[in-house]
DRENTORMI-247958 format. One record per atom (N, C-alpha, C): residue number from 1; residue in one letter; atom name; x, y, z. Coordinates in Angstrom, 2 decimals. Example, Ala and Ser with C-alpha at 12.3 -4.5 7.8 and 13.67 -1.06 7.14 Angstrom:
2
1  A  N  13.19  -5.69  7.80;
1  A  CA  12.30  -4.50  7.80;
1  A  C  13.20  -3.30  7.80;
2  S  N  12.85  -2.25  7.08;
2  S  CA  13.67  -1.06  7.14;
2  S  C  12.90  0.03  7.87;
***
This chain:
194
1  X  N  6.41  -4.04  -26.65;
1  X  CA  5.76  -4.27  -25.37;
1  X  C  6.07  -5.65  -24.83;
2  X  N  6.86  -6.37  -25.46;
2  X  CA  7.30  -7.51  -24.91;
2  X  C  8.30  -7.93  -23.67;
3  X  N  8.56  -7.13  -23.56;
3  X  CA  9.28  -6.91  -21.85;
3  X  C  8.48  -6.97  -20.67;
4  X  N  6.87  -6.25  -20.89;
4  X  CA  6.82  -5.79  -20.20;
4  X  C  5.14  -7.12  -19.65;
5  X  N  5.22  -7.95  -20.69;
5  X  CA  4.20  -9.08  -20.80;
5  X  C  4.26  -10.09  -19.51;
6  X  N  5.24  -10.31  -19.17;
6  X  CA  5.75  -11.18  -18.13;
6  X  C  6.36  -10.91  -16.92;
7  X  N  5.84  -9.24  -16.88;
7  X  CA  6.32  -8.18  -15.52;
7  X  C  5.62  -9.18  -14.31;
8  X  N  6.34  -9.28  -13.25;
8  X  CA  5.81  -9.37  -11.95;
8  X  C  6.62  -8.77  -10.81;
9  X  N  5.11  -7.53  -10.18;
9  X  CA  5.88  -6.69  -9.50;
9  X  C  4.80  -6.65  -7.95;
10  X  N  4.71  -8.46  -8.06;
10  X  CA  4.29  -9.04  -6.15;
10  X  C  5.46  -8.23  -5.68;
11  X  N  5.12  -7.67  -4.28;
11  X  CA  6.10  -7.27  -3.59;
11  X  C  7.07  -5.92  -3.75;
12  X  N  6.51  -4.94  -5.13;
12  X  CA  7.37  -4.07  -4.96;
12  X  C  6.46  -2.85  -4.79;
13  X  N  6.47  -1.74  -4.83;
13  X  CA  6.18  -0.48  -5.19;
13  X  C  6.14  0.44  -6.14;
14  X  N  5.04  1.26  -5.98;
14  X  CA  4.26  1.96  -7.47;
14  X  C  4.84  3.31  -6.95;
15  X  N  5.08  4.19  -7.97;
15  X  CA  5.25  5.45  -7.68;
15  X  C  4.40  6.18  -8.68;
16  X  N  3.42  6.98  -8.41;
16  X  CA  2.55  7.31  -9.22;
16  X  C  3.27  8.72  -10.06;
17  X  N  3.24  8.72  -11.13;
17  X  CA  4.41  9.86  -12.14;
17  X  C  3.35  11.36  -11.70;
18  X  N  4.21  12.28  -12.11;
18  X  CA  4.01  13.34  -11.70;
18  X  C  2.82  13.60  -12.84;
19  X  N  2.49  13.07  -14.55;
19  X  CA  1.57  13.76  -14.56;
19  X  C  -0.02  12.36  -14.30;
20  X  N  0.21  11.77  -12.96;
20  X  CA  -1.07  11.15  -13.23;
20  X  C  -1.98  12.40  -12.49;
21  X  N  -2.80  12.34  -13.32;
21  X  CA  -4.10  13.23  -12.67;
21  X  C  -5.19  12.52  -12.12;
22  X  N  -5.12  11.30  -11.92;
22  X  CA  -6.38  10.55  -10.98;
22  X  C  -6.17  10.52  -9.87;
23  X  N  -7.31  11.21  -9.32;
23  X  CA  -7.48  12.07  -8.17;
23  X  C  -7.04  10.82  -7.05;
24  X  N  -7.30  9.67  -7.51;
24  X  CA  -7.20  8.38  -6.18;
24  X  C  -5.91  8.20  -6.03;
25  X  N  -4.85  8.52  -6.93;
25  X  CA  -3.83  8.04  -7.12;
25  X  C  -2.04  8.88  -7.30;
26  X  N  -2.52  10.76  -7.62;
26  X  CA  -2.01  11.65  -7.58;
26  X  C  -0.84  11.41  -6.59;
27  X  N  0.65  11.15  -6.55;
27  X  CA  1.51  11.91  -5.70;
27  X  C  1.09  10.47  -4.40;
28  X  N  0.70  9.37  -5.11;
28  X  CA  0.91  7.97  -4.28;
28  X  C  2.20  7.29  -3.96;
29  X  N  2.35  6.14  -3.49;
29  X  CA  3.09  4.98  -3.35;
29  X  C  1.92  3.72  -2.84;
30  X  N  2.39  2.48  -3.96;
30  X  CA  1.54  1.76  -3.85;
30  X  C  2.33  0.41  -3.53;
31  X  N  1.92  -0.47  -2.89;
31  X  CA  2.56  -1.86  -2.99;
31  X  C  1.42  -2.52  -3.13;
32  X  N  2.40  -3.76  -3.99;
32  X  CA  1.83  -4.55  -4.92;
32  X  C  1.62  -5.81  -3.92;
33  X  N  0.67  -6.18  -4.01;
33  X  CA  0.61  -7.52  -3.17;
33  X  C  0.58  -8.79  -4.08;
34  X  N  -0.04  -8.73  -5.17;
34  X  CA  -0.44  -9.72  -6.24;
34  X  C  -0.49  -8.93  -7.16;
35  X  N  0.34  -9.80  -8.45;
35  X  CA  0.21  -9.33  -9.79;
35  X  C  0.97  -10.95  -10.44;
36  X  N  -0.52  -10.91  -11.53;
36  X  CA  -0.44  -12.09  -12.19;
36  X  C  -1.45  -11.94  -13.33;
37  X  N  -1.22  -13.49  -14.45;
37  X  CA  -1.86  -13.39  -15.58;
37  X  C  -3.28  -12.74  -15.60;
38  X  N  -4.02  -12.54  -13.91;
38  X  CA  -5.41  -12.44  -13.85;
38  X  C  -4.99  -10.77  -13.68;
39  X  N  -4.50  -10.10  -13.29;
39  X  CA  -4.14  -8.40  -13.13;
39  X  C  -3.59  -7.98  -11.81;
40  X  N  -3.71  -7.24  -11.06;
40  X  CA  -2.78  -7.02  -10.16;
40  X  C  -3.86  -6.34  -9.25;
41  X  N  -3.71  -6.10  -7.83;
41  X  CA  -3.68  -5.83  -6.44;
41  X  C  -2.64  -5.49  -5.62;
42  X  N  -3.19  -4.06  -5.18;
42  X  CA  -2.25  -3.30  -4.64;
42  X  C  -3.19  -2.52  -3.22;
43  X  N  -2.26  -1.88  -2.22;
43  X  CA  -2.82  -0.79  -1.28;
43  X  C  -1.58  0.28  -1.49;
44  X  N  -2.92  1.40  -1.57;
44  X  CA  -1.90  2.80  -0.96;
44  X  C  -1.64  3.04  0.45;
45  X  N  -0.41  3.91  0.18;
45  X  CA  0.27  3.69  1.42;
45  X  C  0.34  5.29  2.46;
46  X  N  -0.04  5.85  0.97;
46  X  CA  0.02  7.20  1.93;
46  X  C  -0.50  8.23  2.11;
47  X  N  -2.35  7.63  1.47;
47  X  CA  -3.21  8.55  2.01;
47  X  C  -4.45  8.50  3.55;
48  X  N  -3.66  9.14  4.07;
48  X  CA  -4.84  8.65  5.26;
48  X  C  -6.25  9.45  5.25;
49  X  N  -7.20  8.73  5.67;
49  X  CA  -8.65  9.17  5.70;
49  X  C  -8.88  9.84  6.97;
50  X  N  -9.80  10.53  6.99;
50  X  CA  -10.03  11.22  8.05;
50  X  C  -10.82  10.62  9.70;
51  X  N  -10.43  9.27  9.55;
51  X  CA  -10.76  8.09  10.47;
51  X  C  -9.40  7.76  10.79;
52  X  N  -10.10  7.15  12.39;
52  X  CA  -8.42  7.00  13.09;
52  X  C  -8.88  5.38  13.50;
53  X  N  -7.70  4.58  14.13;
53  X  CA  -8.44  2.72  14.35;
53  X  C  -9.20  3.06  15.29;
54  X  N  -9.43  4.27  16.08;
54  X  CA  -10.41  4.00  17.09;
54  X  C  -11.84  4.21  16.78;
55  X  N  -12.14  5.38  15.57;
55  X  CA  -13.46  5.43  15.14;
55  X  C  -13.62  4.11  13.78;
56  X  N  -12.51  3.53  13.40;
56  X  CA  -13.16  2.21  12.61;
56  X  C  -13.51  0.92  13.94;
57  X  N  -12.67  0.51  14.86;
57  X  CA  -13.18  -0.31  15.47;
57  X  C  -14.60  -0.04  16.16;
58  X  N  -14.62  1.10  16.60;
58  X  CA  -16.03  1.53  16.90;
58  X  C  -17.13  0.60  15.84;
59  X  N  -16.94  1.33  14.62;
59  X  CA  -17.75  1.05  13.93;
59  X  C  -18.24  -0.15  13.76;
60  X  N  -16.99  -1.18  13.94;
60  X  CA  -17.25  -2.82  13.45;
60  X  C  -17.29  -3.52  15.33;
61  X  N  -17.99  -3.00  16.04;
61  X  CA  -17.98  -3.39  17.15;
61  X  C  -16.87  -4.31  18.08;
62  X  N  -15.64  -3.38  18.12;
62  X  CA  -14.77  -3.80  18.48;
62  X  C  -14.23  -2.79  19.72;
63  X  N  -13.92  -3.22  20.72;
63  X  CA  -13.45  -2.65  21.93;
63  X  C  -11.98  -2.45  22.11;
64  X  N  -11.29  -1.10  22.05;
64  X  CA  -9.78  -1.21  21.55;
64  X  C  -9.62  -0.82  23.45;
65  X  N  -8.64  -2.44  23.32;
65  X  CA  -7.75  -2.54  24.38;
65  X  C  -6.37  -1.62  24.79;
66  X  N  -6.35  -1.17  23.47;
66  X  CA  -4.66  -0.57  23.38;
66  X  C  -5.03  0.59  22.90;
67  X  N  -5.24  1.57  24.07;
67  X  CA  -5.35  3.32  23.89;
67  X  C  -4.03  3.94  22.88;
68  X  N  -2.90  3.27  23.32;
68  X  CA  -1.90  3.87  22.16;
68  X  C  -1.97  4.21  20.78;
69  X  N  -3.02  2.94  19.97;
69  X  CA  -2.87  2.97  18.75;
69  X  C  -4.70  3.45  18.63;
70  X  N  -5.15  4.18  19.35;
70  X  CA  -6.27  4.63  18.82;
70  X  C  -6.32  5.86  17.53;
71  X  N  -5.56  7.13  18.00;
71  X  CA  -5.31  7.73  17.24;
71  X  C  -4.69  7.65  15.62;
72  X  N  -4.46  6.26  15.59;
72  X  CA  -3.29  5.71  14.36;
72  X  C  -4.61  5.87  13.27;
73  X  N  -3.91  6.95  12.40;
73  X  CA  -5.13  6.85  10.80;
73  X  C  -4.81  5.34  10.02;
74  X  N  -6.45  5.64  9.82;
74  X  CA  -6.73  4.67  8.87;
74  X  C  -6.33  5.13  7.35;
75  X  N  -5.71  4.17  6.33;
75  X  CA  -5.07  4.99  5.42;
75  X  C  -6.76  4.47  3.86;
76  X  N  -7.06  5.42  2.70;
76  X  CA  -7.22  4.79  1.86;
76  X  C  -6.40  3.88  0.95;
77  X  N  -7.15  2.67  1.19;
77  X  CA  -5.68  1.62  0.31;
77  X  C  -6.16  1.88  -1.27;
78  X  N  -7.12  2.56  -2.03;
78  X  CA  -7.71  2.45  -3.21;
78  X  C  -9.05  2.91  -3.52;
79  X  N  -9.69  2.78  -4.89;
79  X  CA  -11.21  2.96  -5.09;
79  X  C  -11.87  1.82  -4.96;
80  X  N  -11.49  0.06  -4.79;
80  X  CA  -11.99  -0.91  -4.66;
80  X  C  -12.60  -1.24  -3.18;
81  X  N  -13.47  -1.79  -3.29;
81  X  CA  -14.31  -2.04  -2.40;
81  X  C  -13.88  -1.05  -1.01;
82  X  N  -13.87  -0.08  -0.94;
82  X  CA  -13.74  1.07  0.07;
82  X  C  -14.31  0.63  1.37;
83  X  N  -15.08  -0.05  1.79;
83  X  CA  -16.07  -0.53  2.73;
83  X  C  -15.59  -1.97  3.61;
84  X  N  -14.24  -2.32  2.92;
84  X  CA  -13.48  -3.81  3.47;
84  X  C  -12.24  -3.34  3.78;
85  X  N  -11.39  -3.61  4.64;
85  X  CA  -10.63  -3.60  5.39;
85  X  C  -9.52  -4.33  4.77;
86  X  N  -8.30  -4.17  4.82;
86  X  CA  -7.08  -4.78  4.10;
86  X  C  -5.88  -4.13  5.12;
87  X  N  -4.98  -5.13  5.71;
87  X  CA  -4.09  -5.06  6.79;
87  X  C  -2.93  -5.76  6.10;
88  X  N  -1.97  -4.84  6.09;
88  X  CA  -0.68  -4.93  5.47;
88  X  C  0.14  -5.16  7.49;
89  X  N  0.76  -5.77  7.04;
89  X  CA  1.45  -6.37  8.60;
89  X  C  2.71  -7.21  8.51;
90  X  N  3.46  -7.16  9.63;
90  X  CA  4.62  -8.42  9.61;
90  X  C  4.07  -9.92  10.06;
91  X  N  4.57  -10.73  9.26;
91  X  CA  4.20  -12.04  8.76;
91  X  C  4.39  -12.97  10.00;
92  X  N  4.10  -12.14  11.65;
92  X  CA  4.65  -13.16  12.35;
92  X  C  3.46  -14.56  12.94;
93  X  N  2.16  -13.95  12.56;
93  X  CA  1.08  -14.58  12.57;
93  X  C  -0.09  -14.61  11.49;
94  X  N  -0.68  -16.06  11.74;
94  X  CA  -1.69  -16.13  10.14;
94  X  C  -2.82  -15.92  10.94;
95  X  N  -3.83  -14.94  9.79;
95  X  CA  -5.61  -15.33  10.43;
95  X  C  -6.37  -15.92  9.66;
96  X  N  -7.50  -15.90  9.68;
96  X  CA  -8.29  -16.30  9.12;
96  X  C  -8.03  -16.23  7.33;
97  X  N  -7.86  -15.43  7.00;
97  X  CA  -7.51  -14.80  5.66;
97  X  C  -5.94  -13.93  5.49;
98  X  N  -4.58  -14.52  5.41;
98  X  CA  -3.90  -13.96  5.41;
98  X  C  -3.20  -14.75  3.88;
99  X  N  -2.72  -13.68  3.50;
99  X  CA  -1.63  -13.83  2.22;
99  X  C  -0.68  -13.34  2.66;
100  X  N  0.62  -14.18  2.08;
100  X  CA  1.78  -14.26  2.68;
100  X  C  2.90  -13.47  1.01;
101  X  N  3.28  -11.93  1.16;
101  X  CA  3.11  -11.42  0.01;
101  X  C  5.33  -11.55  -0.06;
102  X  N  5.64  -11.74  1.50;
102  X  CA  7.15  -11.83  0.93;
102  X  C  7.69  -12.00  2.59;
103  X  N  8.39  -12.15  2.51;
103  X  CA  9.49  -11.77  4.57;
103  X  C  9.18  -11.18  4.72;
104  X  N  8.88  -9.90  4.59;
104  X  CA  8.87  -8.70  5.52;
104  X  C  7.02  -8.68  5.63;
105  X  N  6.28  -8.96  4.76;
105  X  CA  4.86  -8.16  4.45;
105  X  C  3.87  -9.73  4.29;
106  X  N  2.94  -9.42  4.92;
106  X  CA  1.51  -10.49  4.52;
106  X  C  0.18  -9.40  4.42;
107  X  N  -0.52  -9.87  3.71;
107  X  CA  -1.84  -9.07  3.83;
107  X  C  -3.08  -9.75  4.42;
108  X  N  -3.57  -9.24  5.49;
108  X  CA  -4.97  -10.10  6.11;
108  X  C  -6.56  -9.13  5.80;
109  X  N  -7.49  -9.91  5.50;
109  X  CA  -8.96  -8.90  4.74;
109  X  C  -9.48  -9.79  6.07;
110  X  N  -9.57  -10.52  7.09;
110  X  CA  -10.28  -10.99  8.05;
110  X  C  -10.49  -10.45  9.41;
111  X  N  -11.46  -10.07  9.74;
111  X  CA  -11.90  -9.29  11.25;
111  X  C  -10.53  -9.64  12.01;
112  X  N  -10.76  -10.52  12.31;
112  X  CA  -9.88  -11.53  13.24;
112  X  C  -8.14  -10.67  13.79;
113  X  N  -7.63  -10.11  13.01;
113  X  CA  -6.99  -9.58  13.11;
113  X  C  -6.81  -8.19  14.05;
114  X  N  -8.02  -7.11  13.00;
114  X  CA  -8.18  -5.80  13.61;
114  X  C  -9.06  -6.54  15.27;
115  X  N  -9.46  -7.09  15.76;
115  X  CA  -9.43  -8.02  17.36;
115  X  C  -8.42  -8.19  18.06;
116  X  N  -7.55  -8.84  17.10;
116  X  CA  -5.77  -8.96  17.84;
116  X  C  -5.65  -7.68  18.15;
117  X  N  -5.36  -7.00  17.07;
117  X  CA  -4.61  -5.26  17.19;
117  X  C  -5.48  -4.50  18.22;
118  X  N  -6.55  -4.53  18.67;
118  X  CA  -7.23  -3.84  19.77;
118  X  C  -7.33  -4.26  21.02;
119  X  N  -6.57  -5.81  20.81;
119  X  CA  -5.96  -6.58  22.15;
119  X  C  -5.37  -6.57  22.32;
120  X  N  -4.33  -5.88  22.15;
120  X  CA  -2.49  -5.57  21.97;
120  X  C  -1.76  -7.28  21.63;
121  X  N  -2.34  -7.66  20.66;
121  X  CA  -1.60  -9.15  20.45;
121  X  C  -2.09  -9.13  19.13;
122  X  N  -2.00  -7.90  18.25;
122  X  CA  -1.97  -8.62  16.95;
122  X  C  -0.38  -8.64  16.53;
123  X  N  -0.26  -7.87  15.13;
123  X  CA  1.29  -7.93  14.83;
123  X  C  1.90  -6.77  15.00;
124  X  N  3.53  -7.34  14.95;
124  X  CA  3.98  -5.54  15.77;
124  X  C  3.98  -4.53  15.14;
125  X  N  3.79  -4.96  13.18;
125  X  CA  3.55  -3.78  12.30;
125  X  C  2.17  -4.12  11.75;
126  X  N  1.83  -3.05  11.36;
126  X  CA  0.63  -2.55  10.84;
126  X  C  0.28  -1.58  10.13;
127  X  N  -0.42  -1.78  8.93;
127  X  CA  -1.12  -0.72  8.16;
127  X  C  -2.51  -1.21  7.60;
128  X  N  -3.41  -0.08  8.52;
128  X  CA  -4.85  -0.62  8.12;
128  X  C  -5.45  0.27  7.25;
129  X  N  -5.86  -0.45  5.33;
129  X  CA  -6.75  0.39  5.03;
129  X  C  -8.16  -0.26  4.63;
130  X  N  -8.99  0.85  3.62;
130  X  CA  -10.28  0.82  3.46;
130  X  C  -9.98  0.71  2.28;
131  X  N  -10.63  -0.27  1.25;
131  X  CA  -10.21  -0.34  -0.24;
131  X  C  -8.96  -1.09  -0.94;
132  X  N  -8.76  -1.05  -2.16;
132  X  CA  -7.68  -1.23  -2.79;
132  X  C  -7.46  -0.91  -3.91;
133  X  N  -6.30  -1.20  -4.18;
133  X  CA  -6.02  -0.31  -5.75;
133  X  C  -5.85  -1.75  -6.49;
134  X  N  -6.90  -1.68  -7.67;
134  X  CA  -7.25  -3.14  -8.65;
134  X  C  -6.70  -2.89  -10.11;
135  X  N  -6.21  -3.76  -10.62;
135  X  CA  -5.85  -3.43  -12.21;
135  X  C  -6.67  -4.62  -12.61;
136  X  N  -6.74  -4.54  -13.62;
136  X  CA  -7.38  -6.08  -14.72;
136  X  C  -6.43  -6.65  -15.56;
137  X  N  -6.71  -7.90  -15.98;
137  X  CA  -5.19  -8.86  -16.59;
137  X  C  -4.97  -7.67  -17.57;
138  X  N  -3.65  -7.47  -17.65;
138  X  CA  -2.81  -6.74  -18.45;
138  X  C  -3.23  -4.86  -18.54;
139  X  N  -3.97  -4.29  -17.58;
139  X  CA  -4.04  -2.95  -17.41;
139  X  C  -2.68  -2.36  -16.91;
140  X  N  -2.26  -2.98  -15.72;
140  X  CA  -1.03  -2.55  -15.35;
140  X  C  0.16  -2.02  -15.83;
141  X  N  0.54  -3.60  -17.10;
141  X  CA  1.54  -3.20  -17.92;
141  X  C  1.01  -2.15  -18.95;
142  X  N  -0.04  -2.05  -19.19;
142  X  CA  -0.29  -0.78  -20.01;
142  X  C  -0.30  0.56  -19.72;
143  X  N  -0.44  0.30  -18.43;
143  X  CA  -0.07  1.45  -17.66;
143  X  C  1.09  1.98  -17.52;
144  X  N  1.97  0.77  -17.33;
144  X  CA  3.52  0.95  -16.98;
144  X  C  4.33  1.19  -18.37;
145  X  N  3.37  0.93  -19.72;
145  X  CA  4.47  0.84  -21.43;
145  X  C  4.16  2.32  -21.38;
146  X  N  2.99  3.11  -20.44;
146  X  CA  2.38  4.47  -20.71;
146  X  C  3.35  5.63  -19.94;
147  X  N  4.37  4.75  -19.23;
147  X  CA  5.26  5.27  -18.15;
147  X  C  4.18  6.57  -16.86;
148  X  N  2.92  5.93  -16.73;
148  X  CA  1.93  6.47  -15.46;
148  X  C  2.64  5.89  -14.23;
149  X  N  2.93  5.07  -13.93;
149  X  CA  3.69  4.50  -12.92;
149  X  C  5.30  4.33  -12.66;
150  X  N  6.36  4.47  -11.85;
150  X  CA  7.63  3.79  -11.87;
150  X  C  7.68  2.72  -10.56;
151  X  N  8.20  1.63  -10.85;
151  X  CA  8.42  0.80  -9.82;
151  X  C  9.52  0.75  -9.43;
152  X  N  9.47  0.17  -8.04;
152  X  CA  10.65  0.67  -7.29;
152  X  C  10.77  -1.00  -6.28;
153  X  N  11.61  -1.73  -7.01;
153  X  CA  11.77  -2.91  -6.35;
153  X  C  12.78  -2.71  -4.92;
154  X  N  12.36  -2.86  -3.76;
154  X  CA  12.96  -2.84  -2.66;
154  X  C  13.27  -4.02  -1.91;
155  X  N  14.44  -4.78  -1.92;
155  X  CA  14.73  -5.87  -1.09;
155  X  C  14.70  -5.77  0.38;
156  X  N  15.35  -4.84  0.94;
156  X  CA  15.78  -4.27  2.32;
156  X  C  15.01  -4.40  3.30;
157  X  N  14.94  -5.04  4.08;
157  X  CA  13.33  -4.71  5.11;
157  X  C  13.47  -4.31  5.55;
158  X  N  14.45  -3.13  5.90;
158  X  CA  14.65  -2.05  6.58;
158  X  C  13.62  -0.69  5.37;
159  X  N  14.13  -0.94  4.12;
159  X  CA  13.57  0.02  3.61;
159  X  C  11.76  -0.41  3.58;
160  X  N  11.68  -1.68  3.21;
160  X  CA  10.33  -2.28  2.99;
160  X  C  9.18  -1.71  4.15;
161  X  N  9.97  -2.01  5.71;
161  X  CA  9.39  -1.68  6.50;
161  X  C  8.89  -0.02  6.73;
162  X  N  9.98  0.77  6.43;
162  X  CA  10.26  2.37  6.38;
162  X  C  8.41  2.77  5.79;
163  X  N  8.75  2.06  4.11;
163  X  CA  7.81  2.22  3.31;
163  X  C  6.55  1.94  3.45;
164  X  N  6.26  0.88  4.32;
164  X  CA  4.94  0.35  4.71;
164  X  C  4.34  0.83  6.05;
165  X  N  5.58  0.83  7.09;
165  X  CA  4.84  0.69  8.28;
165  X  C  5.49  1.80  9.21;
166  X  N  6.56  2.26  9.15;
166  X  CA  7.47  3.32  9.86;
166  X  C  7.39  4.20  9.65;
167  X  N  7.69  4.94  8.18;
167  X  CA  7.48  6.37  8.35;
167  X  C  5.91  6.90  8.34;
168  X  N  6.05  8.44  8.81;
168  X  CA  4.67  9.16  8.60;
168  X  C  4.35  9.19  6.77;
169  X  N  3.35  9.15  7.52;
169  X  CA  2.71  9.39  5.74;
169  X  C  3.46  10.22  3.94;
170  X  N  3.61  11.13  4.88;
170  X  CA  4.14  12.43  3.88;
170  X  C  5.70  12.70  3.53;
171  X  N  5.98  11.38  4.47;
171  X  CA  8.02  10.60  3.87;
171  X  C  7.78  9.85  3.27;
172  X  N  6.75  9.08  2.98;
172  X  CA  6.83  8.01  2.35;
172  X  C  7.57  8.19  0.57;
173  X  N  6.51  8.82  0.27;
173  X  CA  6.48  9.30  -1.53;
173  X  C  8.11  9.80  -1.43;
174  X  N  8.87  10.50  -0.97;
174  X  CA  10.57  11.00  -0.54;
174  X  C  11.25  9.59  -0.75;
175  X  N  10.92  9.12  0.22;
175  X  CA  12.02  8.30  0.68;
175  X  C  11.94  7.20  -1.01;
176  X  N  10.43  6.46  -1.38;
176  X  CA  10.43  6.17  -2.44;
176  X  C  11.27  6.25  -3.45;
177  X  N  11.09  7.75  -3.52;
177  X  CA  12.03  8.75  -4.97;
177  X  C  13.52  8.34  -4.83;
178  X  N  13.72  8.52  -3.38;
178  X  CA  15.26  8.55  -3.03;
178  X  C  15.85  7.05  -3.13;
179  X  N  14.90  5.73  -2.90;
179  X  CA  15.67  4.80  -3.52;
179  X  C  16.07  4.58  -4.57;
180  X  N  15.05  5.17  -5.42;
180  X  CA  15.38  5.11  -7.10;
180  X  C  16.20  6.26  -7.63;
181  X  N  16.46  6.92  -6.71;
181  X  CA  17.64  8.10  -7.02;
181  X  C  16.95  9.21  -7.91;
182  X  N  16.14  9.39  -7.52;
182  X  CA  14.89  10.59  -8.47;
182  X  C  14.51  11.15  -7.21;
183  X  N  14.21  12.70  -8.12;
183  X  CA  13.92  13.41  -7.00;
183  X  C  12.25  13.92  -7.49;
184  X  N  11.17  13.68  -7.26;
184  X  CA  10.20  13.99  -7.66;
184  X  C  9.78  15.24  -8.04;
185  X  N  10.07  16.73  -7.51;
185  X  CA  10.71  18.02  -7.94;
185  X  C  11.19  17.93  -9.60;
186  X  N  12.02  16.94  -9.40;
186  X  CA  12.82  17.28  -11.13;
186  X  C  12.03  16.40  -12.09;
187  X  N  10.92  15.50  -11.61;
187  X  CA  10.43  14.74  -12.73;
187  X  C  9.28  15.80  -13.05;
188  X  N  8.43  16.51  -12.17;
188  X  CA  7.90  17.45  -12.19;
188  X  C  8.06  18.36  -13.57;
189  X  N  9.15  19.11  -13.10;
189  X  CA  9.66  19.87  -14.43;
189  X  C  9.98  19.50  -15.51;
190  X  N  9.52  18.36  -16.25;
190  X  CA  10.62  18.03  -17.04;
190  X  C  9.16  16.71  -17.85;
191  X  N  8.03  17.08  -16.74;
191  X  CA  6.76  15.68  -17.13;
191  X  C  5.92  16.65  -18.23;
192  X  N  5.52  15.61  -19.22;
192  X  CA  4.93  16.82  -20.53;
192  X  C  5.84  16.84  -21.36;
193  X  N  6.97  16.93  -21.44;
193  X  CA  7.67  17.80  -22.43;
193  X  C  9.04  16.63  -23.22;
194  X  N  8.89  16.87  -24.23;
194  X  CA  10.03  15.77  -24.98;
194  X  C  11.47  15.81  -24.93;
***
């Protein structure tokens, strides 16, 4: 397990294996925002909730300026704090609370933002969820020596972007597979068995 002690996978993507059976996490893609000696932080990317930004800004008394992106689902980013807001975005502005996770990606947990985005002046990408996906120091790699997860390091911000903020939901987990040259179909058949 010594390889896998000094993993840092800030900035890449989770592919959840065909036999995870946790229901939060089944047939995911996750990016990693932070992972360190303390454990790791992540959002999913490609389950959306049955809320769109126009019934969350509602909720947090916010007036959406920009009818376009009302309909845009809100995605679950995780089982962690479900009730807080986490905005995966391009890094072209800081708010109140922004982490700066690589070039292409920052993450903001501060109102301040979902304000911009309903004023048509937040950032030009966006992914808003509810929650996050939490590990504890060293769950991750135990996860990963358990082969429950494959990571999928993506430089490209063409692909980065694809993965986060461009495609529909239900390309995402595809396109994933297809950087790593796996086809999720064949890990399928082949998960279980020696």
């Amino acid at each position: 397990m010594k390889p896998l002690e000094n993993m840092n996978l800030t900035g890449q993507f989770l592919i959840a294996m065909p036999a995870m059976q946790d229901p939060f996490f089944s047939k995911t893609v996750t990016f990693i925002c932070t992972h360190n000696e303390d454990g790791a932080m992540g959002v999913v990317l490609n389950r959306p909730m049955q809320i769109t930004l126009d019934h969350l800004f509602n909720q947090i008394n916010i007036t959406c300026e920009h009818p376009t992106i009302a309909d845009i689902p809100v995605f679950f980013g995780g089982p962690v704090q479900t009730e807080r807001g986490f905005v995966l975005h391009s890094p072209t502005v800081e708010y109140n609370s922004t982490m700066q996770i690589n070039d292409s990606v920052a993450l903001t947990t501060s109102k301040d933002i979902l304000e911009s985005t309903a004023q048509s002046i937040g950032p030009d990408k966006i992914l808003i969820a509810l929650g996050y996906a939490g590990w504890s120091a060293g769950q991750l790699e135990e996860e990963m020596s358990k082969n429950a997860w494959l990571s999928v390091n993506v430089t490209q911000d063409k692909a980065v972007n694809d993965l986060i903020f461009n495609l529909p939901y239900d390309e995402k987990l595809p396109l994933a597979m297809r950087l790593i040259g796996v086809d999720f179909a064949s890990l399928s058949d082949v998960a279980g068995h020696a």
